[in-house]
VORO-508753 format. One record per residue: residue number from 0; x, y, z of N, C-alpha, C, O in turn. Coordinates in steps of 0.05 Angstrom, whole numbers. Layout:
// VORO-508753
{NUM {X Y Z} {X Y Z} {X Y Z} {X Y Z}}
...
***
This chain:
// VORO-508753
{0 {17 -24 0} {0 0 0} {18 25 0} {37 28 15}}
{1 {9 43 -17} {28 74 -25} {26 88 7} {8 83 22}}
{2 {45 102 14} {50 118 35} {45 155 30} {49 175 43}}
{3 {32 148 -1} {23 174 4} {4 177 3} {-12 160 -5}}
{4 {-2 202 11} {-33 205 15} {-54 226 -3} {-65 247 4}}
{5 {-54 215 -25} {-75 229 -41} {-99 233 -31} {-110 249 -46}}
{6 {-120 224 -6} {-137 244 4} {-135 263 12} {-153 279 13}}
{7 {-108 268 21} {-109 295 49} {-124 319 34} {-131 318 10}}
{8 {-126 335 48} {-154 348 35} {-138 382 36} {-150 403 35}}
{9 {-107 379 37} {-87 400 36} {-62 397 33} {-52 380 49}}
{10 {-50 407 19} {-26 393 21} {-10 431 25} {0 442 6}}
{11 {-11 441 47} {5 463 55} {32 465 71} {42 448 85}}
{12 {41 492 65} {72 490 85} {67 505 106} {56 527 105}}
{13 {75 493 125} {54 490 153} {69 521 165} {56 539 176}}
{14 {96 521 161} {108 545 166} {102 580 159} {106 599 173}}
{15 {91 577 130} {90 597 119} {120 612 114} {142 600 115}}
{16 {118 634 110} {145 660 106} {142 682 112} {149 701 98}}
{17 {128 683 144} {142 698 165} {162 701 166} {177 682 162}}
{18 {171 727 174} {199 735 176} {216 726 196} {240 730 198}}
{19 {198 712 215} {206 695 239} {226 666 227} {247 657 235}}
{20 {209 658 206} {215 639 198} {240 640 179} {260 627 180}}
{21 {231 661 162} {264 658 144} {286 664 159} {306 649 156}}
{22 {289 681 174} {309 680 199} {319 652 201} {342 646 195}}
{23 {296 628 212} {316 615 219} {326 591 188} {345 576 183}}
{24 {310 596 179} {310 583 153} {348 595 135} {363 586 117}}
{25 {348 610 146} {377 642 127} {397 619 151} {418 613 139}}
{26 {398 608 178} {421 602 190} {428 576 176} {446 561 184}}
{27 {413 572 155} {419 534 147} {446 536 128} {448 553 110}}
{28 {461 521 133} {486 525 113} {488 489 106} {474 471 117}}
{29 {513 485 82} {519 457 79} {527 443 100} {517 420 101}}
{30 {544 451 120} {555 450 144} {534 440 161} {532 416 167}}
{31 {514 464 170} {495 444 189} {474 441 175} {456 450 188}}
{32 {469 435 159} {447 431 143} {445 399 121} {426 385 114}}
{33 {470 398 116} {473 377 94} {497 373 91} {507 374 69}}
{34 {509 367 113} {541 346 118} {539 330 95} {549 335 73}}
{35 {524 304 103} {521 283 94} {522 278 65} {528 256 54}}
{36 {513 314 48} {520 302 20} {541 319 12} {546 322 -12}}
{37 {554 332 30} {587 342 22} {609 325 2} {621 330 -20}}
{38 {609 305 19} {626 279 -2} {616 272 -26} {629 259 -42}}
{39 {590 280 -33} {577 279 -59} {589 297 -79} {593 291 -103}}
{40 {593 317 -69} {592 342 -88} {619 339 -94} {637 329 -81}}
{41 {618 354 -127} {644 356 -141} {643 380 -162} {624 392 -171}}
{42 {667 382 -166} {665 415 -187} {654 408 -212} {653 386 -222}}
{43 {648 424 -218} {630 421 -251} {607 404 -242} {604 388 -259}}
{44 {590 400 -224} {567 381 -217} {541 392 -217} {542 412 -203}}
{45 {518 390 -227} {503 402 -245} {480 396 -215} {479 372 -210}}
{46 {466 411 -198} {461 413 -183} {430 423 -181} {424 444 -192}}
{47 {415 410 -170} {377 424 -164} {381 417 -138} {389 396 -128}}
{48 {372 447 -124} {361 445 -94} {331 453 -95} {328 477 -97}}
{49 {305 437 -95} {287 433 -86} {273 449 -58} {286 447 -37}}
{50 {254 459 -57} {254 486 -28} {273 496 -21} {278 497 3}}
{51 {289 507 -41} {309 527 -31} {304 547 -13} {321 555 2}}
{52 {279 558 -13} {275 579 17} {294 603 12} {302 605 -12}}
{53 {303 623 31} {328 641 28} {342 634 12} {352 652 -1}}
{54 {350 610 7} {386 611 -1} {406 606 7} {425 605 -9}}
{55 {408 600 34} {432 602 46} {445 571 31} {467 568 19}}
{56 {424 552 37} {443 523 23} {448 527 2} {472 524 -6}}
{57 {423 536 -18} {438 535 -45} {460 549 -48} {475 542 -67}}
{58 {466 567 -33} {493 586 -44} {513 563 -42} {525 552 -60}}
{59 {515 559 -16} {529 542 -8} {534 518 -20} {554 505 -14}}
{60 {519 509 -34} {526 481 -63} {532 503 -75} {550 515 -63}}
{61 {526 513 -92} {545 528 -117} {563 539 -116} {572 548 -137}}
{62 {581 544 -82} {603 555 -81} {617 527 -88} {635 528 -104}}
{63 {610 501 -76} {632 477 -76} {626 465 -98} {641 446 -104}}
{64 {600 471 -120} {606 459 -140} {616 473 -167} {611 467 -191}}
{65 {627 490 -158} {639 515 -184} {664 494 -193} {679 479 -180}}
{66 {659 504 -230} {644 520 -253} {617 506 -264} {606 509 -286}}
{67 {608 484 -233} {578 472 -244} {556 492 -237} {560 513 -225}}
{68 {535 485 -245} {509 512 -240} {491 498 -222} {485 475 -228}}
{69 {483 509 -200} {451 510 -182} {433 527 -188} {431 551 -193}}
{70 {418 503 -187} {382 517 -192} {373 510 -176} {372 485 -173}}
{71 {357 531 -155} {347 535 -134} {319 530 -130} {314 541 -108}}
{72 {291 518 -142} {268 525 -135} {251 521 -115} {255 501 -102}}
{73 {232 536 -109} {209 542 -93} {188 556 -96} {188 574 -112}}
{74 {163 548 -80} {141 551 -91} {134 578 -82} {114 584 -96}}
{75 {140 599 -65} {135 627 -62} {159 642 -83} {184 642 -87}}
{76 {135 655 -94} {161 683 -119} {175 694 -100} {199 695 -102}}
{77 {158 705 -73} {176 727 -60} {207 710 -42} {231 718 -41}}
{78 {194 686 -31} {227 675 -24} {235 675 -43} {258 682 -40}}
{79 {230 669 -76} {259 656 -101} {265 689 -102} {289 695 -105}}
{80 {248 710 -101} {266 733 -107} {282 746 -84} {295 766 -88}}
{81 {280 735 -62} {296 737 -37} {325 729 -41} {346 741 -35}}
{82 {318 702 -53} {339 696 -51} {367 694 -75} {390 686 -75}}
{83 {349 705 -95} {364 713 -119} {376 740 -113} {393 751 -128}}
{84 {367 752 -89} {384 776 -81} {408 774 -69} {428 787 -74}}
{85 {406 751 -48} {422 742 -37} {451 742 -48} {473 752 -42}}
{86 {438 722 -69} {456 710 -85} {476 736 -108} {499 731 -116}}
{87 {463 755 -114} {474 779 -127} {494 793 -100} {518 799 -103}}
{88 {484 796 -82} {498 814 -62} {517 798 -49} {532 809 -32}}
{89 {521 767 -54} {548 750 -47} {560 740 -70} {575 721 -67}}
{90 {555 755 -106} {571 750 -117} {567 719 -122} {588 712 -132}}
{91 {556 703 -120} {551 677 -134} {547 680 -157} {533 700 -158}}
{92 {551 673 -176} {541 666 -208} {524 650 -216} {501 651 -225}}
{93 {543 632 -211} {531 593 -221} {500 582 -204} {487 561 -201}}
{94 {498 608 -196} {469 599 -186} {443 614 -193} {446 637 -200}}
{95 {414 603 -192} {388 614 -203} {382 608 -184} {393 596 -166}}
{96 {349 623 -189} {326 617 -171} {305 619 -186} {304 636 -203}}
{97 {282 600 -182} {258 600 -197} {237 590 -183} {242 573 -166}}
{98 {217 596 -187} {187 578 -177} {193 559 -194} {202 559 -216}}
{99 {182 534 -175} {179 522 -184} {161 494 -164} {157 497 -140}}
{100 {151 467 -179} {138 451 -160} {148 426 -161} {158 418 -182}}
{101 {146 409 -136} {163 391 -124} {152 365 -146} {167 349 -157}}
{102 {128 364 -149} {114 340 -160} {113 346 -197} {98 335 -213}}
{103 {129 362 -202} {127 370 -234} {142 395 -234} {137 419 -232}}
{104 {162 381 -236} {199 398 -246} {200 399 -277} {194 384 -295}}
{105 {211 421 -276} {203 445 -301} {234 426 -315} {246 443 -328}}
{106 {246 404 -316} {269 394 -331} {275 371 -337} {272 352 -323}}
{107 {284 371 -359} {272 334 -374} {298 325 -364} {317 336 -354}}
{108 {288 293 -373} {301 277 -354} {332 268 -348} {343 273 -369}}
{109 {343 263 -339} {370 261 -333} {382 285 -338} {400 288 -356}}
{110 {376 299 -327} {384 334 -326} {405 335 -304} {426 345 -313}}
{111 {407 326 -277} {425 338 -253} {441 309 -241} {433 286 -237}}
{112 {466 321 -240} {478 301 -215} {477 295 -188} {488 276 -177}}
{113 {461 316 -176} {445 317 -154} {419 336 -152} {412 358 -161}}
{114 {409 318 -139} {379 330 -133} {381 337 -94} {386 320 -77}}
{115 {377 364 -90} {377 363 -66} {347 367 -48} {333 379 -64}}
{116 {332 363 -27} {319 369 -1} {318 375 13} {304 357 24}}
{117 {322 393 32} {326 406 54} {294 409 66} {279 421 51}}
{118 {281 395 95} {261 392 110} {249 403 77} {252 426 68}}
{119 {241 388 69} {213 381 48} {192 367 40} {170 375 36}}
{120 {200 346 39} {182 321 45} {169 319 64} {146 309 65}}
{121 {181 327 82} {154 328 109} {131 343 105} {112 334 117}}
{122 {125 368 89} {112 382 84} {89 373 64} {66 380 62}}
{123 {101 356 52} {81 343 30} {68 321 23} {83 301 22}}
{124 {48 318 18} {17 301 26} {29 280 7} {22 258 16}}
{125 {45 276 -19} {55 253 -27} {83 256 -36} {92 258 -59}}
{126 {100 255 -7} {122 251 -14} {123 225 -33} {145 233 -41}}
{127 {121 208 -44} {138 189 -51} {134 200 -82} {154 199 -96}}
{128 {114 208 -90} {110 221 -117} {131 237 -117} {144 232 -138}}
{129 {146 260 -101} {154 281 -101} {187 262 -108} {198 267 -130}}
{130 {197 244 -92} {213 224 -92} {212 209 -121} {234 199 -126}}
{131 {192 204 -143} {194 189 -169} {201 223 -185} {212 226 -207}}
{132 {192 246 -165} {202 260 -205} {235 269 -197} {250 281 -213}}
{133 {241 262 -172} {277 272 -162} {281 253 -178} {278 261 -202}}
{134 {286 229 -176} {289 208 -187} {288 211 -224} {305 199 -236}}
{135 {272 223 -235} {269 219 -258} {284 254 -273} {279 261 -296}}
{136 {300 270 -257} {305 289 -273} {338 275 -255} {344 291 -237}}
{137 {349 260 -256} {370 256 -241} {382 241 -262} {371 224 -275}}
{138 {409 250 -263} {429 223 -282} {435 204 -270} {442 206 -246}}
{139 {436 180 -285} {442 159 -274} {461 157 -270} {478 168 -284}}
{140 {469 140 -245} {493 156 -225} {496 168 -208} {508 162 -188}}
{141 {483 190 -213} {474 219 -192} {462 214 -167} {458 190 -163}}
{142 {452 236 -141} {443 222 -127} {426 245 -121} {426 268 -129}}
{143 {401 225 -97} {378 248 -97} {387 249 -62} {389 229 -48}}
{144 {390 273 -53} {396 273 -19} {364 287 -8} {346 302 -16}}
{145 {369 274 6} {341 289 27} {342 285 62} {346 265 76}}
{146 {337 306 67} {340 306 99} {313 323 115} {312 348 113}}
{147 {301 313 124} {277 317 148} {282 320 176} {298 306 189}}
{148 {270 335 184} {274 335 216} {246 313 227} {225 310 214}}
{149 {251 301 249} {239 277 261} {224 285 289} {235 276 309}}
{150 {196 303 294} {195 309 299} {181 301 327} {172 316 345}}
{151 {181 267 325} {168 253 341} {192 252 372} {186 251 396}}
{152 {218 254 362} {251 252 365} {256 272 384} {272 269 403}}
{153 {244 290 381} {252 313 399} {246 318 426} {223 312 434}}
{154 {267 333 445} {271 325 461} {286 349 482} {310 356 478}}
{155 {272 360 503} {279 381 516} {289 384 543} {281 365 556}}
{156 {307 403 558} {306 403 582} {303 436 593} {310 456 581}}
{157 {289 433 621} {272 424 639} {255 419 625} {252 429 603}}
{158 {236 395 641} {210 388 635} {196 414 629} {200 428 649}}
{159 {182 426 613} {153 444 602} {124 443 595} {118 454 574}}
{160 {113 437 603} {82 429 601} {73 446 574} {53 439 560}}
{161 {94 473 567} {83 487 552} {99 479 532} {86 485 512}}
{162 {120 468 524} {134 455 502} {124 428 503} {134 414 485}}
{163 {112 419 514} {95 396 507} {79 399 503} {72 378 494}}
{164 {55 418 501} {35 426 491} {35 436 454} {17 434 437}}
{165 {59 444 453} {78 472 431} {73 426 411} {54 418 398}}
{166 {95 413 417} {93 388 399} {73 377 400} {74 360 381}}
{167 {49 374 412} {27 364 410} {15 375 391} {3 361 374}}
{168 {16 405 391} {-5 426 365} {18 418 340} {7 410 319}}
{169 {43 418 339} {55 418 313} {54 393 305} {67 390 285}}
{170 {40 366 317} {44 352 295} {9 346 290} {2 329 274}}
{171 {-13 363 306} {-29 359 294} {-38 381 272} {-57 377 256}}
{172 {-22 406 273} {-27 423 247} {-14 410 227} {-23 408 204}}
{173 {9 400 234} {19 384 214} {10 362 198} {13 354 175}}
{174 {1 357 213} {-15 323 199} {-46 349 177} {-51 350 153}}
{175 {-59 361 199} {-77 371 184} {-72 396 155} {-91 410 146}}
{176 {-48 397 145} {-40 408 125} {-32 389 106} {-32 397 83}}
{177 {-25 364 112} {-32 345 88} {-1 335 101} {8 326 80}}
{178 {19 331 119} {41 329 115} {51 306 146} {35 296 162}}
{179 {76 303 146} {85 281 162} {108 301 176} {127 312 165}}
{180 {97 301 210} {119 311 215} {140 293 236} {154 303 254}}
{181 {139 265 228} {162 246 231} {164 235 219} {159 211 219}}
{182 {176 258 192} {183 252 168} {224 237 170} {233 221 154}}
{183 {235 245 186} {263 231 187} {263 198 188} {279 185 174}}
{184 {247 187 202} {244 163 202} {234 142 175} {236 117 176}}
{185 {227 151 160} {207 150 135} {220 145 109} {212 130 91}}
{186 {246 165 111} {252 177 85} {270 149 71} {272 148 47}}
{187 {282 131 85} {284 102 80} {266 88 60} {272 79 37}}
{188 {245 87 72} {214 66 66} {203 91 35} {199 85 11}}
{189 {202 116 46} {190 133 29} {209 126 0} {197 119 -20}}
{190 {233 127 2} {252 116 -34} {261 103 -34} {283 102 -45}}
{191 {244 75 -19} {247 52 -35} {220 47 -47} {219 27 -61}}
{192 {201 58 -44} {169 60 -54} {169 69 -76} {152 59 -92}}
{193 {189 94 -86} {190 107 -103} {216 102 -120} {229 120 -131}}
{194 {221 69 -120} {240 49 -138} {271 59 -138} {287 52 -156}}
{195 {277 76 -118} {314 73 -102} {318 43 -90} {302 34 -74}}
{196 {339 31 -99} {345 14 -90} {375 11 -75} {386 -5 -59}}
{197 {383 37 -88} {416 36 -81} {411 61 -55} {407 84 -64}}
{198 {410 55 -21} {402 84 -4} {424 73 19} {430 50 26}}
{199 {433 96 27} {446 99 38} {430 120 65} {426 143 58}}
{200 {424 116 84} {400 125 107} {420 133 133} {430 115 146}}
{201 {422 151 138} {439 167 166} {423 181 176} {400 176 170}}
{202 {428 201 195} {424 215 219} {433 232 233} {449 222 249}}
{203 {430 260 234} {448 272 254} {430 300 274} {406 305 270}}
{204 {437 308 284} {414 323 307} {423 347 306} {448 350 306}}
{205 {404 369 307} {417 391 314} {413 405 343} {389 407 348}}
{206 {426 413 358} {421 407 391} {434 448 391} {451 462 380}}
{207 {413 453 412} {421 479 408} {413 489 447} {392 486 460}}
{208 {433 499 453} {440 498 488} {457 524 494} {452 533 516}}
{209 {476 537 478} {483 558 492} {463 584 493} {444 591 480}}
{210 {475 596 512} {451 632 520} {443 632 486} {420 627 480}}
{211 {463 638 467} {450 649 439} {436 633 432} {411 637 429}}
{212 {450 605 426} {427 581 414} {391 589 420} {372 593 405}}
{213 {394 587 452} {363 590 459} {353 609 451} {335 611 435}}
{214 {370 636 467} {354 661 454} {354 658 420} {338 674 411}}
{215 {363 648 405} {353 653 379} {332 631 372} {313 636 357}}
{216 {335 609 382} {316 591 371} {284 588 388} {261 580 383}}
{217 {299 599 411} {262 596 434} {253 629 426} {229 635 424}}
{218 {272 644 422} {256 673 411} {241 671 386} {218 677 381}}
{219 {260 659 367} {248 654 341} {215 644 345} {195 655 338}}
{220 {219 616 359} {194 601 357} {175 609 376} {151 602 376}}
{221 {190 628 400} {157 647 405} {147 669 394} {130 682 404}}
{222 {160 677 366} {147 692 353} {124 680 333} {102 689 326}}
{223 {137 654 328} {127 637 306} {101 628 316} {81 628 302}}
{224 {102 622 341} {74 618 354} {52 632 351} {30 624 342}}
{225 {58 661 359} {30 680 348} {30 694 329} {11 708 326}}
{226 {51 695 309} {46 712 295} {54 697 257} {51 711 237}}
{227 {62 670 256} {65 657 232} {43 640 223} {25 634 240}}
{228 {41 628 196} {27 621 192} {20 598 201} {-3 592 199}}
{229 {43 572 217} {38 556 239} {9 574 256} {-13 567 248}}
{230 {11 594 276} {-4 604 289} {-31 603 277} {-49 592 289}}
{231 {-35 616 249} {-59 618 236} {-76 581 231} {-100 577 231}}
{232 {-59 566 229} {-73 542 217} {-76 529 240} {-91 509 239}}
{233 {-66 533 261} {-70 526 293} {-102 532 299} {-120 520 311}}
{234 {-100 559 282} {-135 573 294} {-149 558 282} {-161 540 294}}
{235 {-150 559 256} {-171 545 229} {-170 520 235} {-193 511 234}}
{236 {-156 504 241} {-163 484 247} {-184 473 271} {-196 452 274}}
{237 {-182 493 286} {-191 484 317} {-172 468 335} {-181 453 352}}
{238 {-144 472 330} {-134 450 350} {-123 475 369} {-113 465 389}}
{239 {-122 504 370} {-114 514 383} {-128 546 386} {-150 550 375}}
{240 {-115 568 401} {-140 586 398} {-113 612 411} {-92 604 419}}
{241 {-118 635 410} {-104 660 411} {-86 646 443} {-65 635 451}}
{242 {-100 652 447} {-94 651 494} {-72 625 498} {-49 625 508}}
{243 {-87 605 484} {-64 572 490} {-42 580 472} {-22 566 479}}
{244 {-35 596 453} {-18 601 431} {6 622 443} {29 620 437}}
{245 {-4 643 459} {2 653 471} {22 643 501} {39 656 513}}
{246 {9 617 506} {22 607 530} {47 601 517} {69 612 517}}
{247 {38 577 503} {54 567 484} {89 583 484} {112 576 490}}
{248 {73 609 471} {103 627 470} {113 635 488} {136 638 481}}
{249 {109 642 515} {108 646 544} {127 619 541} {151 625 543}}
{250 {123 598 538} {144 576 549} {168 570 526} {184 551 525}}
{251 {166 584 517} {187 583 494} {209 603 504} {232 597 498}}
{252 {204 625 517} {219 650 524} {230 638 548} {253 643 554}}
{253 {212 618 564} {220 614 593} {236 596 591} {249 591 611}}
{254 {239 580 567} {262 556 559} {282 567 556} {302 560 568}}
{255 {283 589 538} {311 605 527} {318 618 555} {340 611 563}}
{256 {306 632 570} {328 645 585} {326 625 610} {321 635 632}}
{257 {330 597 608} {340 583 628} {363 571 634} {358 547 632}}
{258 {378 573 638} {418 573 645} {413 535 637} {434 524 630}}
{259 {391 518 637} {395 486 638} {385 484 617} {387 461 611}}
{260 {374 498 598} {362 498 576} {374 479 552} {399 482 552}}
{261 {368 464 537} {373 442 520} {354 431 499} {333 421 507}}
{262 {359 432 473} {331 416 460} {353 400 441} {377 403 438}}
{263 {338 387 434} {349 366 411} {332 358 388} {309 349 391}}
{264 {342 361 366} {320 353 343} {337 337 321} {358 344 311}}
{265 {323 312 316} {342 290 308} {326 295 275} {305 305 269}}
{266 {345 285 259} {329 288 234} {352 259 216} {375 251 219}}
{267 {332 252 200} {340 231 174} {349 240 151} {346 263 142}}
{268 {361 222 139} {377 234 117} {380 206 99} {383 183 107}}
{269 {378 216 77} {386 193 57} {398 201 28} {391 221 15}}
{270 {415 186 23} {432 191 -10} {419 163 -25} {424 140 -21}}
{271 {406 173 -41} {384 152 -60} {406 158 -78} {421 178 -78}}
{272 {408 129 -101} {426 136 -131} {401 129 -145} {385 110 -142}}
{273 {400 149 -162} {387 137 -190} {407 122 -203} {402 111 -224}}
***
């Protein structure tokens, strides 16, 4: 039986592009973002990053795969023209940006030596579809990387009643936008469904504990609480309401400025070969 789900009755990005959000979306680099397909990359290597968002990764493949070219797409104009600024004001070249969609890529087939992912598949109501068209604009040879955060995985200190409340609403807005948000565990099962046979499946966590870590990541995500589009689909849905949303962020602030403060968020990763 297919693991995707052609009923869901939405298939949305649960985050939106609050400015809360690209913030933290702008800190993602190859480094902590996509180690795992460093050893992949090579000069002259013809490159698609898939939800590129800001930019920050894509730059970052087209700096290590120069004189090869990245193409960046995503489905908001205003992030691809964000991040085509980016990309002008750091002097990259070898790189674009375009709209574009995950389930019907604008490039015939055996076009790229890598296909990249960065937290995408979680977002979408049939990953494994999204997984047959990486697969089919990829040279044989090439590889398709993808990495999800695992959101079932995560994991805080001191105990919070209100960060346990905060993952209870995110994986039921999540589920109710059409999407999987313990998507790291998956992404194995998800391309071999969608006929990878050659996968290579790792893991690595991003753990964030000093004074800045928190204040940037528990500030970030108590802004994200009331005022992103997470917040909005919290309402519409009915799983949450202004006041609980509000606590919500109240324990997010009270995590960051706590000297014991600790979270951990484990995420999956896989190098599929076409």
């Amino acid at each position: 039986m297919s693991t995707d789900r052609p009923e869901a009755p939405r298939d949305e990005y649960t985050h939106g592009h609050h400015e809360s959000v690209l913030r933290m979306h702008s800190w993602r680099t190859v480094e902590n973002s996509a180690a795992y397909l460093a050893p992949h990359l090579r000069e002259g290597a013809r490159v698609l990053d898939v939800g590129s968002g800001p930019g920050t990764i894509t730059l970052d493949l087209a700096r290590r795969v120069r004189p090869g070219a990245v193409i960046g797409i995503d489905a908001s104009a205003e992030v691809v023209a964000r991040a085509a600024g980016l990309a002008r004001s750091e002097g990259v070249a070898n790189v674009e940006f375009a709209v574009g969609d995950a389930y019907a890529l604008d490039f015939d087939d055996d076009t790229f030596d890598v296909v990249h992912a960065h937290q995408v598949l979680q977002h979408l109501s049939r990953p494994v579809e999204a997984l047959r068209e990486f697969r089919r604009v990829t040279k044989r040879g090439g590889v398709v990387a993808a990495r999800d955060v695992d959101y079932g995985g995560v994991i805080w200190n001191p105990p919070s009643p209100g960060l346990t409340r905060w993952l209870e609403l995110y994986h039921s807005v999540h589920e109710w936008n059409g999407g999987e948000a313990d998507a790291g565990r998956r992404l194995k099962g998800w391309a071999r469904e969608a006929g990878f046979t050659d996968i290579a499946a790792t893991g690595t966590a991003w753990v964030f504990a000093t004074d800045l870590e928190r204040e940037w990541w528990g500030g970030s995500w108590a802004e994200r609480a009331t005022e992103s589009q997470f917040a909005a689909h919290a309402i519409e849905s009915g799983h949450s309401n202004v006041e609980e949303l509000r606590r919500v962020a109240e324990a997010w602030r009270a995590w960051a400025a706590d000297a014991d403060g600790w979270l951990l968020m484990p995420h999956g990763e896989i190098i599929a070969r076409a």
